[in-house]
C-alpha positions as CSV (number, residue, x, y, z in Angstrom):
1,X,16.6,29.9,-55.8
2,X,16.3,26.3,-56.4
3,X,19.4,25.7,-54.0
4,X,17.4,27.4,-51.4
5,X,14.4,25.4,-52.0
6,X,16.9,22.2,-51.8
7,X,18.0,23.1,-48.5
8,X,14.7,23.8,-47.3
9,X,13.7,20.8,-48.3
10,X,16.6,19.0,-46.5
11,X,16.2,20.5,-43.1
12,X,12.7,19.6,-42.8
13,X,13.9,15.7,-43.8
14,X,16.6,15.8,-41.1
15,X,14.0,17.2,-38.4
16,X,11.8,15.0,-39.6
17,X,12.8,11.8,-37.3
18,X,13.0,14.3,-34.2
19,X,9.9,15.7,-34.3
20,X,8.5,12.4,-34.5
21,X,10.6,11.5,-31.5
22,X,8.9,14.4,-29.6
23,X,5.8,13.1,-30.3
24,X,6.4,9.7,-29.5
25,X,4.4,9.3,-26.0
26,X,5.9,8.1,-22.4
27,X,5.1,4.9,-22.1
28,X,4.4,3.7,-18.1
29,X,3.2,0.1,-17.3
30,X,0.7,-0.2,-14.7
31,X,0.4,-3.5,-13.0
32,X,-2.5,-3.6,-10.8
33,X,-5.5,-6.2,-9.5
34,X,-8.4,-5.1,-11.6
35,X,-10.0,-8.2,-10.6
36,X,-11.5,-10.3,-7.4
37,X,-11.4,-8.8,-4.0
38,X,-7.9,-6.7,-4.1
39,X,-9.5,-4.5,-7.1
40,X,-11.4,-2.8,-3.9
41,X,-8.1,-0.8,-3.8
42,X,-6.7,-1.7,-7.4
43,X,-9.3,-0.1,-9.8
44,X,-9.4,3.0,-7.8
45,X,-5.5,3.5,-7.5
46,X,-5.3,2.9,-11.6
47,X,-8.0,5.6,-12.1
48,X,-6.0,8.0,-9.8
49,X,-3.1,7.9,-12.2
50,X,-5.5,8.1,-15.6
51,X,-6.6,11.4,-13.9
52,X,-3.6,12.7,-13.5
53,X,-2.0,11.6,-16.5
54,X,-4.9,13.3,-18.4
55,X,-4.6,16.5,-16.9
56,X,-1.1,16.4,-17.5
57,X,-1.4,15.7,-21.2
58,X,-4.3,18.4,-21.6
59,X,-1.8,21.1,-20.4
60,X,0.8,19.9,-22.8
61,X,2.3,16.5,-21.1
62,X,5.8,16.4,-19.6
63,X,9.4,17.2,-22.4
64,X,6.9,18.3,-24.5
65,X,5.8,14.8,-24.7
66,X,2.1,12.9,-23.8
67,X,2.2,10.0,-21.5
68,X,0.3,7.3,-21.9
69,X,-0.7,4.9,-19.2
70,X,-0.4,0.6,-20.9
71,X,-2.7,-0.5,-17.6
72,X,-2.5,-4.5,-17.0
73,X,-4.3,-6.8,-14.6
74,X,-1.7,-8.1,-12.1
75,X,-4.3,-10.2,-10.2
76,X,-2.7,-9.4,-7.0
77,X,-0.4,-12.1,-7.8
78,X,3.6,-11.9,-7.9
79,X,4.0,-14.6,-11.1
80,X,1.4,-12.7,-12.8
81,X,2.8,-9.1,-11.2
82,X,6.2,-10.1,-13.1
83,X,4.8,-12.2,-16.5
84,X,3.2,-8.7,-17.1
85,X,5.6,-6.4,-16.1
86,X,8.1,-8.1,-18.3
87,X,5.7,-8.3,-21.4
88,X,5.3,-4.7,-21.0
89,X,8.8,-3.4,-21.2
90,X,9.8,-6.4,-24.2
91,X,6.3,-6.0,-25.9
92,X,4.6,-2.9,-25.5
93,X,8.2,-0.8,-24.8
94,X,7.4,1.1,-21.8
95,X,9.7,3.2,-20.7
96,X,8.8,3.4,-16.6
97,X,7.0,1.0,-14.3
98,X,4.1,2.2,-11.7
99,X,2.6,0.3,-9.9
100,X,1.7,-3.3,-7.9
101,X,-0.3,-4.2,-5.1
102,X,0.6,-6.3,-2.0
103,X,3.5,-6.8,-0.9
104,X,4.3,-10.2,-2.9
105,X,4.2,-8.2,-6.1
106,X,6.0,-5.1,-5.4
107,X,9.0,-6.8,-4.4
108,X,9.0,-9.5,-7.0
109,X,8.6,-6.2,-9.9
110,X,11.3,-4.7,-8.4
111,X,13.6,-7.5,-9.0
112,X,12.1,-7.1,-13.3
113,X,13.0,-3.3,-12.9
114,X,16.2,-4.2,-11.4
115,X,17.2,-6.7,-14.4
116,X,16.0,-4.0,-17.2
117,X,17.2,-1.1,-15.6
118,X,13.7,0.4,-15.6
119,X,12.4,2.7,-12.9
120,X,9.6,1.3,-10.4
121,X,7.4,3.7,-8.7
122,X,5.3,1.5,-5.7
123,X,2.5,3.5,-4.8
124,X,1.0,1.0,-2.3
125,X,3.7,-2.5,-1.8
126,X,4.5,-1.3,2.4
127,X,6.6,-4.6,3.2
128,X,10.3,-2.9,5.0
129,X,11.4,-5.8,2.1
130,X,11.2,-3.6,-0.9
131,X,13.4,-1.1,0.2
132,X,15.7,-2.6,2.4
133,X,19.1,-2.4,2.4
134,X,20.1,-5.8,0.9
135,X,17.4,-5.3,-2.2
136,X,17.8,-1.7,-2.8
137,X,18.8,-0.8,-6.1
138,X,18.9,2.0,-8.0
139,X,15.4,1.9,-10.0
140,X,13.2,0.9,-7.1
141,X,11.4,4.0,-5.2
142,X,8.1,3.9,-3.1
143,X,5.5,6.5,-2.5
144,X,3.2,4.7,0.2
145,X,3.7,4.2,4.0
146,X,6.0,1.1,4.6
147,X,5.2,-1.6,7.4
148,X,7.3,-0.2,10.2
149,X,5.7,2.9,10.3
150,X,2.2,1.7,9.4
151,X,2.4,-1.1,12.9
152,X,4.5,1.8,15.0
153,X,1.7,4.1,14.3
154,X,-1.0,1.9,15.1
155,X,1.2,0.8,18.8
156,X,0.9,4.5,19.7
157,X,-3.0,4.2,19.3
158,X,-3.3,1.3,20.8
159,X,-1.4,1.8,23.6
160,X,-3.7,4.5,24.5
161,X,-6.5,1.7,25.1
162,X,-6.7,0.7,28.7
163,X,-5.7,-3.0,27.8
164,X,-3.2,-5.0,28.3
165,X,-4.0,-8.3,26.5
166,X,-3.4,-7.6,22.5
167,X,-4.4,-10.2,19.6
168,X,-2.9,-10.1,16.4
169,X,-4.5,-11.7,13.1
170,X,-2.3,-11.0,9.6
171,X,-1.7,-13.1,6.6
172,X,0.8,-15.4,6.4
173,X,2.9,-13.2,3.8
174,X,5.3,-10.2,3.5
175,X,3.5,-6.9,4.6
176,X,1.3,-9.2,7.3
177,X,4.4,-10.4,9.0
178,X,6.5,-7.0,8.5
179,X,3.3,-5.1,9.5
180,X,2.5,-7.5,12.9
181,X,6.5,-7.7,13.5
182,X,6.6,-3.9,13.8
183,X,3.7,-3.2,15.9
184,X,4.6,-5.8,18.4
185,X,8.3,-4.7,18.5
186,X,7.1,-0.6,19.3
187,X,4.2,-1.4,21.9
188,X,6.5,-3.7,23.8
189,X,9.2,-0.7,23.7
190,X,6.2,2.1,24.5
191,X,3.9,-0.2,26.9
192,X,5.8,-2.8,28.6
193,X,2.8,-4.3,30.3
194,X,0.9,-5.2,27.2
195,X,1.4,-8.9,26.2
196,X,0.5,-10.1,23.0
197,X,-1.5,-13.7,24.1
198,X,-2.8,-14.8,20.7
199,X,-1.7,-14.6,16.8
200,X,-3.3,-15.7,13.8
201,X,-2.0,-16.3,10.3
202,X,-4.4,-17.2,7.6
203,X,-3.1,-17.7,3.8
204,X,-3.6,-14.7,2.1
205,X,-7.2,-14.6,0.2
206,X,-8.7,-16.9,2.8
207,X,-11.9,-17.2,2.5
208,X,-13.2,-18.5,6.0
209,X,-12.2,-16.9,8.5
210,X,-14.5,-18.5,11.3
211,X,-11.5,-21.0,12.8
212,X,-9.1,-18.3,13.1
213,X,-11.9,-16.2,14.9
214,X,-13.0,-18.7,17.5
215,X,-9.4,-20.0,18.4
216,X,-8.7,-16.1,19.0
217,X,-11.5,-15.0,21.0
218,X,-10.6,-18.1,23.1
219,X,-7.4,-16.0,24.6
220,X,-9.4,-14.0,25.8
221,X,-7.9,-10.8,24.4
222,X,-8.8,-6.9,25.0
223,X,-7.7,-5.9,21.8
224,X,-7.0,-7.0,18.3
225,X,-4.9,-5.4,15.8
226,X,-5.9,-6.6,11.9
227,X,-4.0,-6.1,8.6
228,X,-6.6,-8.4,6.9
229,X,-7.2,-6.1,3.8
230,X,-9.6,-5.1,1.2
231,X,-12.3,-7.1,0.3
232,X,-10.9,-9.7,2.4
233,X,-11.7,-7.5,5.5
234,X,-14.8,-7.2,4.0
235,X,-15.4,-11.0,4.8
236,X,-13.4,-11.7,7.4
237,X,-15.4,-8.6,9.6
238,X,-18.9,-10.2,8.3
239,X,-17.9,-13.3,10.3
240,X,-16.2,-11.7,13.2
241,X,-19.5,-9.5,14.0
242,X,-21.8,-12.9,13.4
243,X,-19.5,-14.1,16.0
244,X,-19.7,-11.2,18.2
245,X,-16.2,-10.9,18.4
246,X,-16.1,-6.8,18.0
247,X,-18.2,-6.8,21.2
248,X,-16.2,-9.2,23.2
249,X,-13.5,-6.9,22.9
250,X,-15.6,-3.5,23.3
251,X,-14.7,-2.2,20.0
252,X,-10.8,-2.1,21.4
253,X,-10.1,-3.2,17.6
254,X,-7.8,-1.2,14.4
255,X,-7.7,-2.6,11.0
256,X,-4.5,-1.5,9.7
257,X,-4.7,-2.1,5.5
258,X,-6.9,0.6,5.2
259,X,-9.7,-0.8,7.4
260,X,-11.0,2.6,7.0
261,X,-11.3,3.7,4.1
262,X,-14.2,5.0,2.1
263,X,-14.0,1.9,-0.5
264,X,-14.0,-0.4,2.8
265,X,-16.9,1.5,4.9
266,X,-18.8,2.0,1.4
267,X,-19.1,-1.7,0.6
268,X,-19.8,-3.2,3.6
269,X,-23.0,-0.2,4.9
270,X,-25.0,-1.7,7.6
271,X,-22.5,-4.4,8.1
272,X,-19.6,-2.5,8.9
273,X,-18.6,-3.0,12.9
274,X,-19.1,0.9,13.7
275,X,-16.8,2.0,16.5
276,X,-14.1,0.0,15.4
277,X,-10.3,1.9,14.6
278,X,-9.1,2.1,10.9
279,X,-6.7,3.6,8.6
280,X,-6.3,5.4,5.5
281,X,-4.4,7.1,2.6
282,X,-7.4,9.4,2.2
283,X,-10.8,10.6,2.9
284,X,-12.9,13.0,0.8
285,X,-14.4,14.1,4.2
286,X,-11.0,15.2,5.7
287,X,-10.0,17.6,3.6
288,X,-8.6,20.8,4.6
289,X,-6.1,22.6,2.8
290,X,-7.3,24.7,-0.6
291,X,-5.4,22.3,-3.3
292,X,-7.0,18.9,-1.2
293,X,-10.2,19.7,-1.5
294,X,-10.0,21.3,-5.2
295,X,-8.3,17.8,-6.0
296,X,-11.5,15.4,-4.3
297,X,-13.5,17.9,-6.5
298,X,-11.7,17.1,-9.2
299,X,-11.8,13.6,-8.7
300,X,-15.4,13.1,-7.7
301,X,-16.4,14.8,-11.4
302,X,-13.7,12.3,-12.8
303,X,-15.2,9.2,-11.1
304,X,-18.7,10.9,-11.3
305,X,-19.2,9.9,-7.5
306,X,-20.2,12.2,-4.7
307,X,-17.6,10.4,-2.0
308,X,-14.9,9.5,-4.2
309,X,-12.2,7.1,-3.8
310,X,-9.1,7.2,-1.2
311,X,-6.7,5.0,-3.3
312,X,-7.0,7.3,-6.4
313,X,-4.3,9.3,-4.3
314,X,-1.9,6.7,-4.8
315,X,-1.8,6.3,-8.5
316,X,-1.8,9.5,-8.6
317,X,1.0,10.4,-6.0
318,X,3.2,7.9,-8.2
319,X,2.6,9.8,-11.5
320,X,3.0,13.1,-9.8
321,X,6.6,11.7,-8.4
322,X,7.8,9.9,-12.0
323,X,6.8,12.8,-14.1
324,X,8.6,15.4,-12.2
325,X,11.8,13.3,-11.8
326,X,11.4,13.4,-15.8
327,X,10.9,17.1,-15.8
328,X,14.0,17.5,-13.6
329,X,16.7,15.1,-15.2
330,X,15.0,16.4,-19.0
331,X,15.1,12.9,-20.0
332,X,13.6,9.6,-19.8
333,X,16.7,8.0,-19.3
334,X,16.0,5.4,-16.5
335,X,19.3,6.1,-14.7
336,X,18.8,10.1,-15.1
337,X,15.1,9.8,-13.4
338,X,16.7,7.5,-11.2
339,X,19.1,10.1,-9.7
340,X,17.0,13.1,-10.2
341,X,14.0,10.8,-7.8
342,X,16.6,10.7,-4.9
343,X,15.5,13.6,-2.5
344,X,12.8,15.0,-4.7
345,X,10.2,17.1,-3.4
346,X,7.1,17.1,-4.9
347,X,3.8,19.2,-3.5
348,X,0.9,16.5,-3.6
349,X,-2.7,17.5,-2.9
350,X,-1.5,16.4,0.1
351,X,1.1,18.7,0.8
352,X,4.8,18.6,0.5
353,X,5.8,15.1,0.1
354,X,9.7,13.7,0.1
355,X,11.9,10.3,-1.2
356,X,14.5,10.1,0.9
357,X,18.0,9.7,-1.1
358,X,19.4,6.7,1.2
359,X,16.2,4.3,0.7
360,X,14.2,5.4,-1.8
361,X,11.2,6.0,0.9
362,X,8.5,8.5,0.8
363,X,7.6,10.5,3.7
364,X,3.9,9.4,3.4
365,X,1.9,8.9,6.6
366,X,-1.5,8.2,6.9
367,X,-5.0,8.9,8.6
368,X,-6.4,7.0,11.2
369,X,-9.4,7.5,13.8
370,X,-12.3,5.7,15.3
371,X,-15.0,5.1,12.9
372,X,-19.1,6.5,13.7
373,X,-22.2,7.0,12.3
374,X,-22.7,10.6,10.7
375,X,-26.0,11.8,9.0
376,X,-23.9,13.4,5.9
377,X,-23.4,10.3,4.8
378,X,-24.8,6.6,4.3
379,X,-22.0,4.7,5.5
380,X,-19.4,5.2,8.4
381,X,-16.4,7.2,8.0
382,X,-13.6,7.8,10.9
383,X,-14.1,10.9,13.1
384,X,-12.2,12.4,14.1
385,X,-9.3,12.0,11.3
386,X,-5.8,12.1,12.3
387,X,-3.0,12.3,10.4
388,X,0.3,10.9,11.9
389,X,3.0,11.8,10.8
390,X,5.5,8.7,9.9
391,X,9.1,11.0,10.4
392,X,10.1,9.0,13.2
393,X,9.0,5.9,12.5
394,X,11.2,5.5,9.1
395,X,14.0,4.2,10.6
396,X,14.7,0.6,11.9
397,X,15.9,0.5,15.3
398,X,15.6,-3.2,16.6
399,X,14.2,-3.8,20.0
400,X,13.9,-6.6,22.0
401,X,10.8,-9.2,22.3
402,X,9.4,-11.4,25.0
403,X,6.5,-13.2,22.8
404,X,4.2,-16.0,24.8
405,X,6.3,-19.5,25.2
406,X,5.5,-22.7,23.1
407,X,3.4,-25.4,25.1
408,X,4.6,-28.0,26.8
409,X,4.7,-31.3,26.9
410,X,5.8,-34.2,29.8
411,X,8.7,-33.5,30.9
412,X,9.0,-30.0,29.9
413,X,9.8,-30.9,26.0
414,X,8.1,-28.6,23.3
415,X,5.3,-29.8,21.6
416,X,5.7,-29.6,17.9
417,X,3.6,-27.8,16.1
418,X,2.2,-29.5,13.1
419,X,1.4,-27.6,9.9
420,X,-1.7,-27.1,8.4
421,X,-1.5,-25.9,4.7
422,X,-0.4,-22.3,5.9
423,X,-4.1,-21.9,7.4
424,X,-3.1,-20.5,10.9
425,X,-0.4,-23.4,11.5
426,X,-1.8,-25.0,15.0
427,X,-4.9,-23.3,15.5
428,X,-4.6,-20.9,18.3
429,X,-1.0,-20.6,19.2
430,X,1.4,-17.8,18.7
431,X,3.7,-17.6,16.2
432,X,6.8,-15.3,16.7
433,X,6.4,-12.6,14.0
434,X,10.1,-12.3,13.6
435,X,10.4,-15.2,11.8
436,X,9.7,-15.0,7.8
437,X,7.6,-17.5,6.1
438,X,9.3,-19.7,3.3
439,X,6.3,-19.5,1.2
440,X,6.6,-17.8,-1.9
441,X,3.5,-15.6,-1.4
442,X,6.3,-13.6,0.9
């Protein structure tokens, strides 16, 4: 009897330590901007991923595990992106990365995953940089659009537009370069005649936007193609309607960046520049499958608002994608996740969505349509919403470019261009988007 009890006694010691480890949470670091302008899309994207990270743990978690969310400000800033990234894998042990921003921090992160052999989920970084070939690694993945199919889609609106003189306006960083470079590169392949007669390059979080504006509008241009972002679209559209720039070019404009969003048309109201093209991830309005809309009901109880967020997809896209990848390699080792993200198919409230096994890239394409006024709601929203499909515009396939020529001077010798504090460079002039800034914003 008492060598039963003993044995007893010494099983439940031994199991002891692995039911403990059972119980012991998934930890995922979140690096996002909670703060200043890029929180417009930041805040929203972290909440997507506490959503679905609570549901999940209410129906049990994922290995019979919990997962729990360590959420960080990353300031939209690549130092900061990586100081936090790295003090949550050394101090608070997590064992998965999702998350990051622009474009500056997702790469930058990925090089932290890289060096810790970590797994990186990106839900919204779209510079081609990430995932190209000479930076792909094994524990980098995205689940948002990249920049060459974000600017091909936008050259197959715009080259619907009866103009032929296009303006471009971008920051002076990764995904505004990437993003400009592609869209320029497709609607010279698609539209031959279109000529792109003016670019503009602010620093990213510029503030005034006014010199950048009037040097633009002084081309002349039919058309303008943003990928100012956020709440920096927020401003920089505030001063382009007090300059009447949307009407100088008949409303023949798209804000790529998410121009159209819900968080974008919500904060601006009365001062959004109605009739103007824009893009995004989501809209509440738009949905039209059974398990979309029973996911924005879901999320507007969450958020406890009526309209809910767009960027809540995104976090929780990422989750969605890192927790079945667990489910599927029945392990939280970082190089089992790895291999079991390549080619997984996961069905999003979306629909079906796929990482491709040879760069690490979603199949996730976005909305986009013309933006009105409609009396269901008390800002503008795009109508109709169309959903194009990225497929093929993942690969690169390099084309050539005839971009305006550099001034002149006597003689025939180029002028050279003086810099300005990466502010636009010479006010006014092209720059040719092929060639990548040295700043290391980029």
């Amino acid at each position: 009897m008492m060598l039963r009890v003993l044995t007893a006694l010494l099983a439940l010691v031994l199991a002891a330590p692995l039911t403990a480890h059972a119980q012991k949470p998934i930890k995922v670091g979140v690096p996002l901007p909670l703060s200043g302008p890029p929180a417009l899309f930041g805040e929203p994207a972290s909440k997507g991923a506490m959503m679905f990270v609570e549901e999940l743990n209410a129906k049990g978690g994922v290995l019979g595990r919990k997962i729990e969310l360590v959420v960080r400000d990353s300031k939209a800033d690549a130092n900061e992106a990586v100081r936090v990234a790295r003090e949550m894998i050394l101090k608070d042990n997590v064992d998965f990365l999702m998350g990051t921003l622009t474009s500056a921090e997702g790469p930058a992160v990925s090089v932290v995953a890289k060096e810790n052999k970590i797994v990186f989920i990106a839900p919204i970084p779209k510079t081609d940089q990430l995932t190209a070939q000479d930076k792909l690694h094994p524990y980098v993945f995205r689940v948002a659009a990249n920049t060459t199919m974000e600017g091909r889609s936008a050259a197959e609106i715009v080259a619907k537009w009866p103009v032929t003189k296009v303006a471009t306006i971008a920051f002076d960083y990764a995904y505004g370069q990437d993003v400009t470079k592609a869209f320029v590169e497709h609607i010279k392949k698609i539209k031959p005649s279109v000529q792109i007669v003016d670019q503009q390059w602010p620093k990213l979080g510029e503030q005034d936007y006014n010199p950048f504006i009037n040097a633009q509008m002084a081309k002349k241009p039919e058309a303008i193609v943003s990928s100012i972002w956020g709440g920096f679209f927020v401003t920089y559209s505030k001063q382009a309607k007090a300059l009447g720039m949307f009407d100088a070019v008949k409303y023949n404009f798209i804000g790529l960046g998410e121009a159209g969003s819900p968080e974008t048309t919500k904060s601006m109201g009365d001062d959004y520049p109605v009739g103007i093209w824009g893009n995004s991830y989501d809209a509440f309005y738009g949905a039209e499958t059974p398990a979309h809309r029973d996911y924005i009901a879901r999320l507007s109880k969450y958020l406890k608002d009526e309209y809910p967020s767009s960027w809540a997809i995104q976090g929780y896209i990422g989750m969605q994608f890192l927790t079945e990848a667990i489910k599927k390699a029945g392990s939280t080792d970082s190089d089992k996740v790895s291999k079991a993200l390549l080619g997984l198919t996961v069905d999003t409230p979306i629909g079906k969505q796929t990482i491709r096994e040879k760069d690490h890239q979603a199949n996730r394409g976005q909305l986009y349509g013309k933006t009105v006024k409609d009396a269901k709601y008390p800002f503008p929203i795009m109508k109709p919403v169309e959903y194009v499909d990225p497929t093929k515009f993942m690969d690169l396939r390099p084309v050539s470019l005839t971009l305006p020529s550099p001034p002149r001077g006597e003689g025939g010798a180029p002028i050279p261009l003086p810099r300005d504090g990466g502010e636009g460079r010479v006010r006014g002039l092209s720059r040719c988007p092929t060639r990548r800034s040295s700043s290391p914003r980029a």
